[in-house]
N, C-alpha and C positions, 0 to 999 in steps of 0.2 A: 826333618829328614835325618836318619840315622847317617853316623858317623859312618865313612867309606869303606873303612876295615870291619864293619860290623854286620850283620846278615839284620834281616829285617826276620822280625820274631810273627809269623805268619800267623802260628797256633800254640800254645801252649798245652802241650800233648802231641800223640801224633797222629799219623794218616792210615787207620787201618784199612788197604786196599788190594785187591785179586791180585795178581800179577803172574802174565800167561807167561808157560812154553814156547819158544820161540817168538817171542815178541822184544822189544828190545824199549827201555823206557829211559829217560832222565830225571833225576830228582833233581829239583829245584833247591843249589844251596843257599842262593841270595836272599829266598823271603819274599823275592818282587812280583812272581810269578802270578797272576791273574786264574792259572790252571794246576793249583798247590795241588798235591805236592809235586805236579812234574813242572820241567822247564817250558816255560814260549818265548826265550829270548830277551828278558826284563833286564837279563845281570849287563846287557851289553853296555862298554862304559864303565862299568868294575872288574874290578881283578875277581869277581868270583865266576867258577864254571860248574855247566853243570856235571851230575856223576852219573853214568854208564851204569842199567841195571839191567842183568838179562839171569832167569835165574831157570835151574836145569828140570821143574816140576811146576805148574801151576800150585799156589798158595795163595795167604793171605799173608802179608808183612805188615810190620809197624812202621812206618816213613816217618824218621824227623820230620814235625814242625815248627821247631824251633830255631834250626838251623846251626843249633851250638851241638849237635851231637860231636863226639871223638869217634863216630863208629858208621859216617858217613856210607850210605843213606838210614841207616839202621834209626830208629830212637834207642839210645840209651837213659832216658829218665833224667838229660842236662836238664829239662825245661825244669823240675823241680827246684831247680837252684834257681832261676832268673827274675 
């Protein structure tokens, strides 16, 4: 089991997924999540939550899976370092 302060490293890469208008989602920061990249409740028990995404045009985004982005829910390419 990964240490408490540490997100569980899901995927190395990330989550390229649709994401509608008007719908409203949470990224899974913890790692624990069963339904990556969004949340089902896994972090409960850790100081990690999840983060709010609702964006103004259907797209596709890249979703951290790694869980060490700085640009939460975004990938920024942390995995390359891990």
């Amino acid at each position: 089991m990964p240490h408490r302060s540490q997100p569980v490293i899901a995927k190395k890469g990330p989550y390229v997924v649709e994401l509608e208008t008007g719908k409203t989602y949470y990224w899974c920061s913890c790692g624990r999540s069963e339904n990556q990249p969004f949340c089902d409740g896994s972090h409960k028990g850790t100081h990690f939550e999840p983060v709010k995404i609702e964006v103004d045009e259907t797209k596709k985004v890249g979703l951290c899976g790694c869980k060490h982005t700085k640009k939460a829910p975004r990938c920024d390419r942390s995995h390359s370092k891990l």
